[in-house]
Structures are given as C-alpha cells and as structure tokens.
C-alpha positions in Angstrom: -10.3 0.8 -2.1 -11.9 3.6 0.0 -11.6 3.4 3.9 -14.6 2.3 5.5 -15.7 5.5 6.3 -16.1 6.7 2.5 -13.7 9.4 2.6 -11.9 9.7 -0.5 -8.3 8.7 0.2 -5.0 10.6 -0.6 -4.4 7.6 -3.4 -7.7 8.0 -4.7 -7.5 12.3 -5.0 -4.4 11.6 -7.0 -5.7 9.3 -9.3 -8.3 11.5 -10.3 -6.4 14.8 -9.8 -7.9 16.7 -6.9 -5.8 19.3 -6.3 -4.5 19.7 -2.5 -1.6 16.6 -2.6 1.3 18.8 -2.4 4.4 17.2 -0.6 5.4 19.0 2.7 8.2 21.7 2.2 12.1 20.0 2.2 11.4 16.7 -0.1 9.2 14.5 1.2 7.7 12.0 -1.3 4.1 10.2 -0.3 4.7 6.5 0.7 2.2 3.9 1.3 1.7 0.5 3.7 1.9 -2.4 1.4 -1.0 -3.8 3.1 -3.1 -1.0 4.0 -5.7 -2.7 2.7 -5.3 -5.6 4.9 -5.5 -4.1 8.1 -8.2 -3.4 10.3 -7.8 0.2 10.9 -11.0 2.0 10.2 -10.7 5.0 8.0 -6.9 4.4 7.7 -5.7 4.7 4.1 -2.4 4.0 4.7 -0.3 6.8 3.4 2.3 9.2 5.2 4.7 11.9 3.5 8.3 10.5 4.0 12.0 11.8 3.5 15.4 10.0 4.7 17.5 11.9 7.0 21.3 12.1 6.9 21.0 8.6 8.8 19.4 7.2 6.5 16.6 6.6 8.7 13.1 8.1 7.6 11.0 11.4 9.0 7.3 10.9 8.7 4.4 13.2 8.4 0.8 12.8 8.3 -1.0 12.3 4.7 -4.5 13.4 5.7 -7.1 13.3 2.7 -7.7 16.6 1.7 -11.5 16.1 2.1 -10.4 16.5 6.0 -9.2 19.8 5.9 -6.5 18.7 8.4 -3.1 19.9 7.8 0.3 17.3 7.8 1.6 17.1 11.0 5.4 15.5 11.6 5.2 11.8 12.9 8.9 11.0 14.2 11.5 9.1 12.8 11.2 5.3 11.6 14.4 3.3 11.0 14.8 2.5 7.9 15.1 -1.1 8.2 10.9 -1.2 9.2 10.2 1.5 7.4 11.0 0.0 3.9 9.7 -3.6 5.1 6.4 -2.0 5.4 5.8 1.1 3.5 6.2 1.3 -0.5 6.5 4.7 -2.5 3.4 5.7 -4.0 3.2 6.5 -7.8 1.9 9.3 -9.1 
C-alpha cells in the first residue's frame, strides 16, 4: 500500500528494483512495523534500517524512500523487547 501521499515507499522500490536501497554501512538490515498499514501516520511507510548492538538492544536509522532524496539519519537505540514486538524484518 502506498502512503497517502503517493510517494513510492522503500517496500515498494524493492519490489520493483529501484536502485538506491542500500543498507547503511556496519550491517544494518531494513525492518518494518507489522502494522504500518494500520496507523494513522500520513506518509509514514513504516520501515527503518536496524542492527543489534552488543546488548542485544537495536540501533535505528531512518529508511527514507529514495524518491525523497533525503539521506538515513541514526534514530537511537530501541530495546529489544519493543523493538521485536513491533517491527518485523523485511524480505527482499
């Protein structure tokens, strides 16, 4: 489903190959909320770039669509407990 505002989301780009998807340097893997489409976020899609940390807790970036232009940007660090309650890795 594409976000209310039309932009092509970072799900979508890698279903149909648009290059510009490439993970964040040091391992991070792109992760999803499991009900990003229930939300009422508008233009949210949903995704983040996520790695675990030697805690075991997760470091976050920012998944913008590439039809943005904007560039991923760190977003803390989630426990891992809420992290994996609400997020889901993506597939390819």
């Amino acid at each position: 489903m594409k976000p209310p505002n039309d932009r092509t989301s970072p799900g979508d780009e890698r279903e149909e190959g648009v290059v510009g998807l490439a993970p964040p340097e040091g391992g991070y893997e792109l992760y999803r909320h499991k009900n990003a489409e229930g939300t009422k976020t508008k233009g949210w899609h949903g995704y983040y770039w996520a790695r675990k940390n030697g805690a075991g807790d997760y470091e976050i970036r920012s998944a913008p669509s590439s039809s943005t232009g904007e560039r991923s940007m760190p977003g803390g660090v989630l426990p891992k407990e809420g992290f994996e309650e609400h997020y889901e890795r993506a597939h390819p």
